[in-house]
matplotlib code that plots the C-alpha trace (Angstrom):
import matplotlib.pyplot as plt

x = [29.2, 28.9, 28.4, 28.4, 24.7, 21.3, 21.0, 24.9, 23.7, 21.0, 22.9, 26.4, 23.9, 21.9, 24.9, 26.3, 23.5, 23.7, 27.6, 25.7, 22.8, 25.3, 27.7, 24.9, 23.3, 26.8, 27.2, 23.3, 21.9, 18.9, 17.2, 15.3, 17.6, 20.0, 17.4, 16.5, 20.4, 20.2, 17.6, 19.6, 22.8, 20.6, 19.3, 22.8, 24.3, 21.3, 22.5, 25.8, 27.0, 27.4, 31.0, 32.8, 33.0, 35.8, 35.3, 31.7, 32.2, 34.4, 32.3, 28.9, 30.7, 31.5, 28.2, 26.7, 29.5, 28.7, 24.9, 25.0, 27.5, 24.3, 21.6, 24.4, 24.4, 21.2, 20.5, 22.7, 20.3, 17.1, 19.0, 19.7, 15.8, 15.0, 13.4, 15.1, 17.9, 18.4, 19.2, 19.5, 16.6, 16.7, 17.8, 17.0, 19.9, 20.5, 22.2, 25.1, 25.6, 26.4, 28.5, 30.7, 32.5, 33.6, 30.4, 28.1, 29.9, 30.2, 26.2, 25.6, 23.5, 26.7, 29.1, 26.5, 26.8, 30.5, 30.4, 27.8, 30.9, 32.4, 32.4, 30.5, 33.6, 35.4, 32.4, 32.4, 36.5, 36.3, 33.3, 34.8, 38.5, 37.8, 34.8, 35.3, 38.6, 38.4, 42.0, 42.8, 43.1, 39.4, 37.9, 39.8, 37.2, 34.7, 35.2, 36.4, 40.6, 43.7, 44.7, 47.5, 44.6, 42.4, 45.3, 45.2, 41.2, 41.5, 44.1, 42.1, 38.7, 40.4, 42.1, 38.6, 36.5, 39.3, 38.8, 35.0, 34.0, 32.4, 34.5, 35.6, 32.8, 31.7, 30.7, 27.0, 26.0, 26.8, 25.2, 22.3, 22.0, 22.1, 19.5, 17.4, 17.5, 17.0, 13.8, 12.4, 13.3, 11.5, 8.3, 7.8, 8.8, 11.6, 13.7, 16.4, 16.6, 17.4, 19.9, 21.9, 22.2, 22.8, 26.3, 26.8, 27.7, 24.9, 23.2, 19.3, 18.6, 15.3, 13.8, 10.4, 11.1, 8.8, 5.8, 5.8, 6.5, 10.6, 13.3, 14.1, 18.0, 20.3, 19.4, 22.8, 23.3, 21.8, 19.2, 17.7, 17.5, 16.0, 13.5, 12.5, 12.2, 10.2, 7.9, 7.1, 6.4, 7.0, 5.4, 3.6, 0.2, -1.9, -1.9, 1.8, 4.2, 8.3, 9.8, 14.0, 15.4, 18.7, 18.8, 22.3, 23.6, 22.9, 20.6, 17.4, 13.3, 10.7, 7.7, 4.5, 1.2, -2.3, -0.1, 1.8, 5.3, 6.0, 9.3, 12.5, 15.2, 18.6, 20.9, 24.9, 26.5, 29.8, 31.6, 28.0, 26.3, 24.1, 26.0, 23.8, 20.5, 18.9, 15.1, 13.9, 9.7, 10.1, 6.7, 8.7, 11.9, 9.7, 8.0, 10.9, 10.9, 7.2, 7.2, 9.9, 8.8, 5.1, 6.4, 8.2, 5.5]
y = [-68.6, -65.5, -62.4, -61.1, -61.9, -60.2, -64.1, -63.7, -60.3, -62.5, -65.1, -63.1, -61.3, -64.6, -66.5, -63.5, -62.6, -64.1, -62.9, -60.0, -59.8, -60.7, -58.2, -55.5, -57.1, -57.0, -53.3, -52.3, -54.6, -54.2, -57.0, -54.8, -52.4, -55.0, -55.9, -52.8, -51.9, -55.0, -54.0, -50.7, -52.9, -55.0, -52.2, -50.4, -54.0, -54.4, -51.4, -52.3, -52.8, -57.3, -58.0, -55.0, -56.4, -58.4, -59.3, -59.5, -60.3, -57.4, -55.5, -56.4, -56.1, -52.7, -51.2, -52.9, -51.4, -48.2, -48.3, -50.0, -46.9, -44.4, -46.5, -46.7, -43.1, -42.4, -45.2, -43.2, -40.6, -42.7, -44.6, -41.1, -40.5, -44.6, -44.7, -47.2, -49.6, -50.7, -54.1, -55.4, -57.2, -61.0, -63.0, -66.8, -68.6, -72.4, -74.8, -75.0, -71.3, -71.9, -74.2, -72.0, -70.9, -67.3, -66.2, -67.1, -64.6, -62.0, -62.3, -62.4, -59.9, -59.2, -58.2, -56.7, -54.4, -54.1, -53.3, -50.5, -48.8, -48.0, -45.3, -46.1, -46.5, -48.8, -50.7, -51.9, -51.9, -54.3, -56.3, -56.3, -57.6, -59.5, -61.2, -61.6, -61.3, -58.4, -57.4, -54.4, -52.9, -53.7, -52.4, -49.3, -49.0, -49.6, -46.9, -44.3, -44.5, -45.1, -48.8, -47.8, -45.6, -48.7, -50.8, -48.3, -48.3, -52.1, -51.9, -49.6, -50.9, -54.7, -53.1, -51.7, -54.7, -56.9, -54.7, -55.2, -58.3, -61.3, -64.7, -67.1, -69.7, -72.4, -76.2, -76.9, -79.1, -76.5, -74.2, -76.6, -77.4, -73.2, -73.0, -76.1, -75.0, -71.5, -72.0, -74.4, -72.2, -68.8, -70.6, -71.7, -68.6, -70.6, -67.9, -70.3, -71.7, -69.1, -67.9, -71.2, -70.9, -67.0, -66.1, -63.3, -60.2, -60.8, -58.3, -58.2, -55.9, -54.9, -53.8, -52.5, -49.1, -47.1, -49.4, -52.0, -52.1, -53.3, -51.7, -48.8, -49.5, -52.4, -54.7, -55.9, -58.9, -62.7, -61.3, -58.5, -60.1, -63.2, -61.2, -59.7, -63.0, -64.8, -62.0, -62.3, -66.0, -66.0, -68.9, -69.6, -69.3, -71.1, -68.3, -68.5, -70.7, -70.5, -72.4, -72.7, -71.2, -70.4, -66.6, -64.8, -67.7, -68.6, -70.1, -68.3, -68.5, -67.2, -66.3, -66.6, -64.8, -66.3, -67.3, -64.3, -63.4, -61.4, -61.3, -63.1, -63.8, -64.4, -65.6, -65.5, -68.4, -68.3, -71.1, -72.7, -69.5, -67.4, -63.7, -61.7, -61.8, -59.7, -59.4, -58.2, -56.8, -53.8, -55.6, -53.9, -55.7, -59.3, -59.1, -60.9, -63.7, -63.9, -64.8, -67.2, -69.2, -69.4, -71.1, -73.7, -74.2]
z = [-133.7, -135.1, -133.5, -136.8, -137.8, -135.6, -134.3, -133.1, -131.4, -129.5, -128.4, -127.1, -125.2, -123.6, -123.5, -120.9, -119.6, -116.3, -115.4, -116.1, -113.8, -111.3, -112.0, -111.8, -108.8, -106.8, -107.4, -106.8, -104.1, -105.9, -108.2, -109.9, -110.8, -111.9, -114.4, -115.3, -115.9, -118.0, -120.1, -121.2, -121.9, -124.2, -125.9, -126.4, -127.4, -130.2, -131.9, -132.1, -136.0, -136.3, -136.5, -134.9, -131.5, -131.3, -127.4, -126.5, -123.0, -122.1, -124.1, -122.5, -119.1, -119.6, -120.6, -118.0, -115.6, -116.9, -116.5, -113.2, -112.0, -113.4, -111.3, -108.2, -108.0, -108.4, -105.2, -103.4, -103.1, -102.6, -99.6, -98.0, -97.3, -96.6, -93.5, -91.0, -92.6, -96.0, -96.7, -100.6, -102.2, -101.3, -104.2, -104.4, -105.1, -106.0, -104.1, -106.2, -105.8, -101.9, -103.2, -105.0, -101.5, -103.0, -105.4, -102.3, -100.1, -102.7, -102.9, -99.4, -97.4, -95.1, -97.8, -100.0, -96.5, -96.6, -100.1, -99.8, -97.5, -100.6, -103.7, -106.4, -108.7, -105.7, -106.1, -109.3, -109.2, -106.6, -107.8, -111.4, -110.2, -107.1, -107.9, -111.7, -112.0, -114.8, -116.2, -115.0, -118.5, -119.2, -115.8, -116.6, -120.2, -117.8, -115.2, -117.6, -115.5, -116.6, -115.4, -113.0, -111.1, -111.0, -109.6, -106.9, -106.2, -106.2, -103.7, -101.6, -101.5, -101.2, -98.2, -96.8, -97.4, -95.7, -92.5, -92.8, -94.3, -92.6, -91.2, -92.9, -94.5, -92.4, -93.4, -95.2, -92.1, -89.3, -91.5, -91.3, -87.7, -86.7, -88.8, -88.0, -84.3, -84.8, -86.4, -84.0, -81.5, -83.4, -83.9, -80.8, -79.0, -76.8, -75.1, -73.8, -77.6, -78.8, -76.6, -77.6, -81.1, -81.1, -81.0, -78.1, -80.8, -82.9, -85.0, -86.0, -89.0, -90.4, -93.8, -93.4, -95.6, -93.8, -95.4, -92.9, -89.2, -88.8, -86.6, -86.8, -85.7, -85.6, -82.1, -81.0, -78.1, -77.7, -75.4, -77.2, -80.0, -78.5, -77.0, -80.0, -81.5, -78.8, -78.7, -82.3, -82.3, -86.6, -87.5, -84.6, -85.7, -88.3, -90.5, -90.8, -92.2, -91.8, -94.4, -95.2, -98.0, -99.8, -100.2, -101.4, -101.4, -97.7, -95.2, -94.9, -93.5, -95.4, -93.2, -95.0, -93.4, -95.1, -97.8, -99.2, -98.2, -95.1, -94.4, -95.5, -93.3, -94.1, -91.2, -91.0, -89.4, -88.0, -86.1, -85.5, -84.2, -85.5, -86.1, -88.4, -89.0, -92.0, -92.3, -95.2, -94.7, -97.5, -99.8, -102.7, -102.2, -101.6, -105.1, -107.3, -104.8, -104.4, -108.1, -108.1, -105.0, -106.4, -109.8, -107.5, -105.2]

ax = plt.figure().add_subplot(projection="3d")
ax.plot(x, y, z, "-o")
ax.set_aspect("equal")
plt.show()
């Protein structure tokens, strides 16, 4: 195929396009951004001469490195006013994403988290070898270093995220079953429920970005978090609706209220317990999967 014709341009570019997305997403946690940072790699790859690229791939990857490390810093700074914690923007993901053991918890809400622990340029080292498995040598393009420095950041920010990251995965069906029980137990407000399928560590986050009511701090422990839970009754009316969900590549609810996303919840199972639980309320974080749910609906 060529890439040396305009049509060859196009189709490099759609036939990448999704490593892409994902690459950007990883380093951002944002959706938006990711497709915003896609948007000025198209534009920079359209004005490339057809036929001097000899590698599209590696060459799409690294403007899209590059631009993603622009929006990262920039996020740096909008996350140091965000009122209350930040989570990453929920991304629908399709079953055969959580089957991919190692891209689903790349994706996930819990090492998006560990990765936002590191540098910007650890970041996309890490994302770019451990994720992608980047050469070295190509990364280095990427993030403007000489390979033997980005053999050390890869072997400092593997080291960090090792020390932070989630368990190990856990099977589809106890997956499942956590999640079957937990939401029975949420919409009907059932304390004792609750308490079962929550592991004794867990940790309740919540995205409301000063828009919308959410935590203001992490709630830590079964019972706080099961009060918190039982007292809000999600799905226990009949304006609401609580419906399952794969989001980052994990079990999730989505709460609807007259209709209209509220908040999306994506839950961490480990060992058959619920561990981490990451609500999402932000309306400007909802919008992307507000549009994708009402085409399937």
């Amino acid at each position: 195929m060529g890439e040396h014709t305009r049509d060859g341009i196009t189709e490099a570019f759609v036939a990448h396009r999704n490593l892409l997305f994902t690459v950007a997403y990883e380093m951002l946690g944002s959706a938006a951004d990711a497709e915003d940072v896609l948007q000025e790699t198209w534009l920079k790859w359209a004005g490339v001469e057809p036929g001097t690229v000899r590698e599209p791939r590696a060459y799409l990857v690294r403007i899209t490195t590059r631009q993603a490390l622009t929006h990262l810093r920039t996020l740096g700074r909008r996350k140091e006013s965000y009122v209350g914690p930040w989570l990453p923007e929920p991304l629908l993901t399709a079953p055969d994403v959580a089957e991919d053991v190692e891209l689903a918890d790349s994706v996930s809400m819990a090492m998006l988290l560990v990765l936002e622990t590191l540098s910007p340029t650890e970041r996309a080292v890490f994302v770019l070898r451990e994720v992608f498995a980047v050469e070295y040598e190509e990364i280095a393009e990427a993030v403007d270093k000489s390979p033997a420095a980005v053999r050390q950041i890869a072997h400092r920010a593997r080291a960090h995220v090792a020390a932070r990251r989630p368990r190990g995965a856990v099977s589809a069906a106890e997956t499942k079953d956590a999640l079957t029980a937990f939401q029975q137990a949420v919409e009907t407000g059932d304390l004792r429920g609750l308490l079962d399928v929550l592991a004794p560590d867990v940790v309740f986050l919540g995205d409301g970005g000063g828009v919308v009511q959410a935590t203001l701090a992490p709630v830590v422990g079964a019972e706080p978090v099961a009060a918190l839970l039982a007292a809000g009754r999600l799905g226990g009316s009949a304006a609401a609706a609580l419906r399952p969900a794969q989001v980052n590549g994990c079990p999730a609810l989505i709460l609807r209220l007259d209709g209209a996303i509220d908040t999306v919840i994506a839950v961490r199972v480990d060992e058959g317990l619920i561990t981490g639980l990451y609500a999402v309320r932000n309306p400007q974080k909802l919008s992307r999967v507000e549009r994708e749910t009402a085409v399937s609906r």
